[in-house]
N, C-alpha and C positions, 0 to 999 in steps of 0.2 A: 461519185458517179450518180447519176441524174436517174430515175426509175419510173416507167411508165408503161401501164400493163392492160390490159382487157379483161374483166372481168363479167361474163353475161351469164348471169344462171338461167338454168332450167325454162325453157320458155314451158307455159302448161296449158292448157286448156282456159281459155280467158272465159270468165263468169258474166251469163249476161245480166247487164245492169243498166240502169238508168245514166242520163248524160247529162253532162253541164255544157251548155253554150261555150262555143269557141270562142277564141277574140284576145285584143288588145289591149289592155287599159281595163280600167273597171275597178269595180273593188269586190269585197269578201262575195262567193254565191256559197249555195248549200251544194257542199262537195261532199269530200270524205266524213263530215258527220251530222248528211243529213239523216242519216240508217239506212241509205239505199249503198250500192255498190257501183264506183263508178265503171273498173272494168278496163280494157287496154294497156298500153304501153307505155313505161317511160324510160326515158335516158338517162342518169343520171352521171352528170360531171363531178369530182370529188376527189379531194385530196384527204381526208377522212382516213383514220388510221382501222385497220379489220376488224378491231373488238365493238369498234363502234356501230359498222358499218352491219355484223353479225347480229348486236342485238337490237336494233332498229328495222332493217328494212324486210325480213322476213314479216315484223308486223304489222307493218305498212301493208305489204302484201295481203295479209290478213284482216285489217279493217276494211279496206277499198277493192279487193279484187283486183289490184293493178299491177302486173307483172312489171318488170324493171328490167333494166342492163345497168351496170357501173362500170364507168370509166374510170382508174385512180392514177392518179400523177401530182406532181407537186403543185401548187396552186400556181404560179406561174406559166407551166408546161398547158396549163386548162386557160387559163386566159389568153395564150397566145394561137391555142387551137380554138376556140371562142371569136376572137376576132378572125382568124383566117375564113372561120366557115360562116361570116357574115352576110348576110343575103340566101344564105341555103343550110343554116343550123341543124347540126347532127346530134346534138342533145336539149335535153330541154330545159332542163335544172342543173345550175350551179350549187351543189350540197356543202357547204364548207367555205374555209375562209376566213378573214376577218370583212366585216362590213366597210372598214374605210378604203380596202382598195375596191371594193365594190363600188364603190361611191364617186374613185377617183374615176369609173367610168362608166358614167351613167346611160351611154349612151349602148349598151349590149345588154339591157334589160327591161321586160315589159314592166308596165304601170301594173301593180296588184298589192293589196291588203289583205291579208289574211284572216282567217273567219272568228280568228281567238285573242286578236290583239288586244283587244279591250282589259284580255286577264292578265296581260303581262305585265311583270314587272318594266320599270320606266325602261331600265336596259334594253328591256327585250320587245320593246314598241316598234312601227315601223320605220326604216331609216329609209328618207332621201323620194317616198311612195312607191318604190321597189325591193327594200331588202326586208324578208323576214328574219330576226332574230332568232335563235333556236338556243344558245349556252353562249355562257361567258370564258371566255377562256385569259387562265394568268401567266404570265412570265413566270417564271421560276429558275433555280438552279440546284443540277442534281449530281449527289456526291458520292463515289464510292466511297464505304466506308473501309473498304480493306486497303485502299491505296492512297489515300489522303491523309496518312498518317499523322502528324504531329501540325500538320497545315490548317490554320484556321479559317473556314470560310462561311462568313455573314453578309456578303455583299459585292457588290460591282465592286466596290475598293482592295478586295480581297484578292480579285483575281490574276493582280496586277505584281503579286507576288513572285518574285524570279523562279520559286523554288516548282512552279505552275507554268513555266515555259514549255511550249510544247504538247500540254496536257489537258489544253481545256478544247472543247469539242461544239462546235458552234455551225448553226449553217449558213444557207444563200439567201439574204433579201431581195435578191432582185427575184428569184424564184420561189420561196415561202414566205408565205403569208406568217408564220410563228419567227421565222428570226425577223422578218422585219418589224413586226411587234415589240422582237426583242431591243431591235438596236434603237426604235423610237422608246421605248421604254429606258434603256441604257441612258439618251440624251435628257430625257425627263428628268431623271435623276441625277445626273452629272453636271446638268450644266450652271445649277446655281444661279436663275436668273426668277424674278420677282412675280415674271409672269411665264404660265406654261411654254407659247408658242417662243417666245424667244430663247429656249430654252433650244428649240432645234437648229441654230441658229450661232449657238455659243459657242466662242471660242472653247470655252472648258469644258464641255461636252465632247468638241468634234475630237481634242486635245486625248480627250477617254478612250473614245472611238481606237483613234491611230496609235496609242500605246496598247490598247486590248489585242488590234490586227496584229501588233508588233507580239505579243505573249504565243497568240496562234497560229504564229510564222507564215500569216497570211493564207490559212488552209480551210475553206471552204467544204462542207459536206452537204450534200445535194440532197438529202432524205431527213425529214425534218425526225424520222422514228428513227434514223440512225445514228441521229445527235444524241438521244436518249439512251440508245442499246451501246452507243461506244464507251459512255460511260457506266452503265449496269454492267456491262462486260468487260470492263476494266483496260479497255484501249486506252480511256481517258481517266481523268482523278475526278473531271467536275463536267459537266456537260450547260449549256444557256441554253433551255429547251423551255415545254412550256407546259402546265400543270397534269394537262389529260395525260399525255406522253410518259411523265416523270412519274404520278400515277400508278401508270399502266407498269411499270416497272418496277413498284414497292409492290403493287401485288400481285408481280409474278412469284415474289420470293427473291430478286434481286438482292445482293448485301449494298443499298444504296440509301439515301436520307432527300431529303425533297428541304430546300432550303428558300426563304421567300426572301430575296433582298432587305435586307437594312436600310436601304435608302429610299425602299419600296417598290410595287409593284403595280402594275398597270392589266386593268383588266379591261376587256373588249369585247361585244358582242359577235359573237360568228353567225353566217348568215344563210338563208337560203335566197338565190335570185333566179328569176325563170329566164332562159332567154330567148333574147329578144324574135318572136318569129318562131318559137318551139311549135311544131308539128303535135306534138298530143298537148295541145294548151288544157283541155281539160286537166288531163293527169298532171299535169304540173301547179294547176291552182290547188289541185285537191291535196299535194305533196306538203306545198308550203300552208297550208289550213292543217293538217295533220301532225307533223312538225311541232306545232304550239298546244297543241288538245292534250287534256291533264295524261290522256294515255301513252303520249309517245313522251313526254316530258319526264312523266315517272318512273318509264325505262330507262332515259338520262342517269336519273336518280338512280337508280338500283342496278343497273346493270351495266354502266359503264363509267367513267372517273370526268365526264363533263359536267358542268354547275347549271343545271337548264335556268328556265329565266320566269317558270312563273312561282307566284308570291304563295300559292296554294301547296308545296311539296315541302318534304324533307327532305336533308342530304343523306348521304347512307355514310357509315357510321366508318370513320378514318379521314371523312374529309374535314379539312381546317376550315371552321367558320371564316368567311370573309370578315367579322369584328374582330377576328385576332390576326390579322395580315396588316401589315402597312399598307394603305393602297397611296398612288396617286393618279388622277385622274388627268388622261390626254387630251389634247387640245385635239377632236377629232376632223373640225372641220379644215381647220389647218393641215395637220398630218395629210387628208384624203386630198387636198388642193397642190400640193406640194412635195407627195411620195417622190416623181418622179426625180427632181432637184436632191431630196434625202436620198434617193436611191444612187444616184451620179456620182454626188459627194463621197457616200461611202467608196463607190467603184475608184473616185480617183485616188484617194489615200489607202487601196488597197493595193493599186499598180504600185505605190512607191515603198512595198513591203516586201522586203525580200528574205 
């Protein structure tokens, strides 16, 4: 079941501050760190799971003066109310995501560069002259350990195990952004071809695909945090979610294990995108400028289970260095030109799953 809420806190007394020029297109101005306050309102769109959402925008709040509302829904749900409210946009920022379906639509976001890009890591640079980078986020797969008994699982190839029919907990690509990571992630690794993009493309890939849909009896879950929690909460054995998430879940005290594929894992930049036409353009330049500044990056770090993206932090102490993951690296410009076609495929070999 599909989950979409309203979330506006507290509106308070707005702090008067200095302003940054409205507009279109442009790049980095001194917003949220030039030391003044910008002040106002913003909207923000996000599929962004609460821990995150809790220790980030209260000090957004705090640095800028700029009261907020958040909208949370699955990243699908926000891009099709995105484009609906085209020509009369009722948020300003897209918070979340991954950056290649951002990309696949470039046409619902202003032209902007953010005021920190220069400190970022290569990941975390600007994609496409619209997306800011904020954390890298990985595939993963997460295991209870009270119900996985004697079942061993290291990998995509694992889950294909009979004794896992029914049990594995996966969501909707055509409406999150984390499982269709996952299932391009899935075809990266499966398809055994010499170069990435053909790799989406593979017989022996798509071949993964329709025996995995076949293990999951074809059952879609609509909340990319309820693919996590089915399995911490022992609905499922093994969950295909994705690191923040799986995460969030080892330190609630879950009895669950965080397992990084064996045949590897694919990591991707998430993004902030302003959109296109946003009403407080100020507040949304100064949003995605604040986003990359070492202070909102270090709350990443320390206070929630995302990997931010610049080269100057430490991770907090449980998270697996990215030198001890397998990674493999997406063919992104392909993936973001070509979601749609990936996304169909999947849908058609889902219909013939019964």
């Amino acid at each position: 079941m599909k989950h979409r809420w309203l979330v506006v806190l507290p509106t308070l007394a707005l702090l008067a501050a200095s302003t940054v020029a409205c507009g279109s297109g442009g790049t980095s101005s001194s917003t949220a760190t030039s030391g003044g306050k910008v002040g106002g309102t913003l909207v923000v769109y996000t599929p962004n799971e609460q821990t995150m959402l809790d220790a980030l925008m209260p000090a957004f709040k705090a640095a800028t003066g700029i009261d907020y509302q958040l909208v949370t829904a699955a990243t699908g749900e926000l891009y099709t109310r995105i484009k609906s409210e085209a020509g009369n946009p009722q948020g300003d920022v897209l918070f979340g995501g991954g950056v290649a379906q951002a990309m696949a639509n470039p046409d619902l976001w202003e032209k902007y560069t953010a005021a920190h890009d220069s400190e970022m890591t290569d990941l975390g640079k600007n994609v496409g002259g619209f997306s800011t980078p904020y954390q890298a986020d990985g595939s993963c797969l997460l295991v209870n350990k009270d119900k996985v008994g004697s079942i061993t699982i290291k990998g995509y190839a694992d889950l294909l195990n009979p004794e896992l029919k029914g049990k594995i907990a996966f969501g909707d690509p055509a409406n999150s952004s984390s499982a269709f990571a996952q299932l391009t992630n899935m075809l990266a690794a499966m398809g055994g071809q010499s170069t990435m993009d053909a790799n989406y493309t593979s017989d022996a890939a798509w071949a993964y695909v329709k025996s995995f849909l076949q293990q999951i009896n074809g059952k879609l879950i609509g909340s990319s945090s309820a693919v996590a929690q089915g399995a911490a909460q022992g609905e499922y054995v093994v969950a295909a979610t994705y690191e923040a998430q799986a995460m969030n879940q080892v330190g609630a005290g879950m009895p669950v294990n965080v397992v990084y594929m064996s045949e590897g894992s694919v990591y991707l930049p998430s993004g902030v995108e302003i959109i296109k036409g946003a009403k407080n353009m100020a507040q949304a330049k100064a949003f995605a400028d604040w986003i990359q500044s070492k202070e909102a990056q270090q709350i990443l770090a320390d206070k929630t289970n995302g990997r931010p993206l610049r080269g100057d932090l430490t991770l907090r102490a449980g998270m697996t260095p990215l030198a001890d993951i397998k990674q493999l690296t997406e063919d992104s410009k392909y993936v973001s030109e070509h979601r749609s076609e990936i996304v169909k495929k999947f849908q058609d070999i889902l219909a013939t799953v019964g």
